[in-house]
C-alpha positions in Angstrom: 87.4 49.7 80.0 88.8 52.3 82.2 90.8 54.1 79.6 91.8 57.3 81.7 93.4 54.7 84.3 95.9 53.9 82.0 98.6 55.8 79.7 98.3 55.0 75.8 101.5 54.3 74.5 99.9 55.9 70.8 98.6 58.9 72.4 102.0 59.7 73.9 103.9 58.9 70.7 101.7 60.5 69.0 102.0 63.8 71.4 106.0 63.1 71.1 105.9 63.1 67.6 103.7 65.9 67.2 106.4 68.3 68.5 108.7 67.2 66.0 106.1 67.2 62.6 105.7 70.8 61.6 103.4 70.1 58.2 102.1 67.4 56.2 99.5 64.3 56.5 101.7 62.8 59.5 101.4 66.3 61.5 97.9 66.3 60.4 97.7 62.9 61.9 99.4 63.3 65.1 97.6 66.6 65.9 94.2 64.8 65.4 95.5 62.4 68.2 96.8 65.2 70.3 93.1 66.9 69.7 91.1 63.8 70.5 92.7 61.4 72.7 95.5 63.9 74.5 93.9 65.3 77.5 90.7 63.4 77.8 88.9 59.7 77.3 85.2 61.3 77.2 84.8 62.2 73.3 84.2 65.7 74.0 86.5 66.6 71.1 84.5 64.7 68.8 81.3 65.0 69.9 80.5 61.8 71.1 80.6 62.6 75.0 77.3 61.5 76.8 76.7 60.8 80.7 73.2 59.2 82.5 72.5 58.1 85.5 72.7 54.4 85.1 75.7 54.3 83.5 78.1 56.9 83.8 80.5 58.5 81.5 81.0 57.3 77.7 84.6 56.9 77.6 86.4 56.2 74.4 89.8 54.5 74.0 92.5 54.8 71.3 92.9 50.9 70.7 95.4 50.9 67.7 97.1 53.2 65.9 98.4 52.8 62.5 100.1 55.3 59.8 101.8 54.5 56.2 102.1 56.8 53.9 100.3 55.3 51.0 97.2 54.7 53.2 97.6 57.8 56.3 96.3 57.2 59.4 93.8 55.3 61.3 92.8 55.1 64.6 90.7 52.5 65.8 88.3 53.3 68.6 87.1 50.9 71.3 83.6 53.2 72.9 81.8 52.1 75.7 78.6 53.9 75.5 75.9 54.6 78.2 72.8 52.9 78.2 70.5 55.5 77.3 72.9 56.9 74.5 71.9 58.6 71.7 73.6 56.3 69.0 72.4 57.8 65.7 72.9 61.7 67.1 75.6 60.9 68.2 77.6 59.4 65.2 75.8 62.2 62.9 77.5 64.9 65.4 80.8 63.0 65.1 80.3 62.8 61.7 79.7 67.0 61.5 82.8 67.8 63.3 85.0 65.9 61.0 83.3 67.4 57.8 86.1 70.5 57.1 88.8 68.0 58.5 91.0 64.9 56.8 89.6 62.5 58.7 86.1 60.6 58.9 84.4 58.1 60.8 83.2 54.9 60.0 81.1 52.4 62.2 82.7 48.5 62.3 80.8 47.3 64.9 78.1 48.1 67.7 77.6 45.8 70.7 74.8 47.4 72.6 75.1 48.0 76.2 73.9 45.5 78.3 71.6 46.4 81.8 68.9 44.8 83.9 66.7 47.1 86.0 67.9 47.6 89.9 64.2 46.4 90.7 64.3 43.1 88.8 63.5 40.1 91.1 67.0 38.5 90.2 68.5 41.6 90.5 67.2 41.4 94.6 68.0 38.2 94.9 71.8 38.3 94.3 71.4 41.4 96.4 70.0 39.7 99.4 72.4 37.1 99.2 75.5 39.0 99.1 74.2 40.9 102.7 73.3 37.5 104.0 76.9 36.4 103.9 78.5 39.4 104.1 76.4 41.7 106.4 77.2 44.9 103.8 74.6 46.4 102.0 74.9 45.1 97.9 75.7 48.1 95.9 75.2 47.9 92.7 77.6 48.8 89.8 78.1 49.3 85.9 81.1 49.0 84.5 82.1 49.4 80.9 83.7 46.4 80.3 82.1 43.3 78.3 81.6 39.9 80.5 79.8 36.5 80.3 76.5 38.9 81.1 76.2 40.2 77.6 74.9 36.3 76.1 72.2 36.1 78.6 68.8 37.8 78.2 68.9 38.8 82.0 72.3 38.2 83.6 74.6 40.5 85.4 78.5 40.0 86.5 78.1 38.9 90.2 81.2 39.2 92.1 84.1 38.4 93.4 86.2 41.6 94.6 85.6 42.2 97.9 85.3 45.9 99.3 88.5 47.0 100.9 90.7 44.5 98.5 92.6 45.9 95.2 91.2 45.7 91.9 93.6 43.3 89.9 92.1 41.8 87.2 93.5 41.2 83.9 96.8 42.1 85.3 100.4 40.6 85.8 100.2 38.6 88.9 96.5 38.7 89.8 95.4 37.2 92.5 92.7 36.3 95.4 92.9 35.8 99.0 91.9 32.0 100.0 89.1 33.6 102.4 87.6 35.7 99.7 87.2 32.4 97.4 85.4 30.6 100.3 82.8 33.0 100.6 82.3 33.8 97.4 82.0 30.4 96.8 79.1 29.9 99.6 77.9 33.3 98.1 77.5 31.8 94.4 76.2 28.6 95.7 73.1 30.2 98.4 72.6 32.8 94.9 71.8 29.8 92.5 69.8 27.4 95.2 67.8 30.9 95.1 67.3 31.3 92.0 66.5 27.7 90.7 64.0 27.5 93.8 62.3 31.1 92.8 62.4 29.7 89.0 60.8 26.3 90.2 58.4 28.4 92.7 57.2 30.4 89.5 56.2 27.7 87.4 
């Protein structure tokens, strides 16, 4: 999700290697991966860099990286694009700067970005809530990784990490402080009571 965050184990290989190739598809290879995904996790290499307002960056993340010599190499590509992205014009400027090289790029999937307006009713609600209990203004967020949001017509991630506290999801030893749980679990139960009696109240 956060791709610059992190160090990509292929990249540096890749870099490593790169220094020791001097011709041949495998230099051809590991130069590509230098060129793309050395210094840099926007796509500005290949063309697929984009920013709005909403959003943020585009950032693009070397996932896996494979190489035989009967097949070459492949790299493939986890993007999260920004809302307002240019999907098409994009891929077809991706596809230009690859046209005098080896390589070429090739669509497997595309899961949409997700977003519900800052001014939605629910979207005020969860806000409202989260000051009630916390007296700190709700800011809002977008981040690029996917969560239980993405099924729902209108949903958003709401919570738990706490301002002030350290972001340790999906890592070794994650944790959350006892306190935080409590009120996030008041938080999560004054946000639905909300929203079932404004659903109710519309009906």
């Amino acid at each position: 999700m956060e791709p610059n965050k992190g160090v990509n184990a292929a990249v540096v290989l890749a870099s490593f290697l790169n220094e020791i190739f001097t011709d041949g598809a495998s230099k051809e290879f590991t130069q590509f991966i230098v060129d793309a995904f050395g210094n840099e996790t926007r796509g500005r290499y290949l063309g697929l860099d984009f920013n709005d307002e909403i959003s943020g960056d585009t950032t693009l993340n070397a996932g896996i990286v494979s190489y035989t010599p009967e097949e070459g190499g492949r790299v493939n590509v986890s993007m999260r694009y920004s809302v307002t992205y240019p999907f098409e014009e994009k891929v077809d400027k991706c596809t230009d700067v690859l046209v005098d090289s080896p390589f070429n790029l090739e669509v497997k999937s595309n899961s949409k970005p997700h977003h519900v307006d800052a001014n939605d009713p629910f979207i005020k609600t969860l806000q409202e809530v989260y000051t009630a209990y916390t007296g700190e203004e709700a800011e809002l967020l977008s981040i690029g990784g996917g969560t239980y949001a993405r099924v729902l017509d209108k949903g958003v991630a709401f919570g738990m990490l706490f301002p002030g506290r350290e972001d340790v999801a999906h890592q070794a030893d994650e944790y959350v402080y006892i306190e935080d749980l409590i009120k996030a679990t008041a938080i999560y139960a004054a946000a639905i009571s909300r929203l079932v009696s404004n659903e109710e109240g519309e009906r």
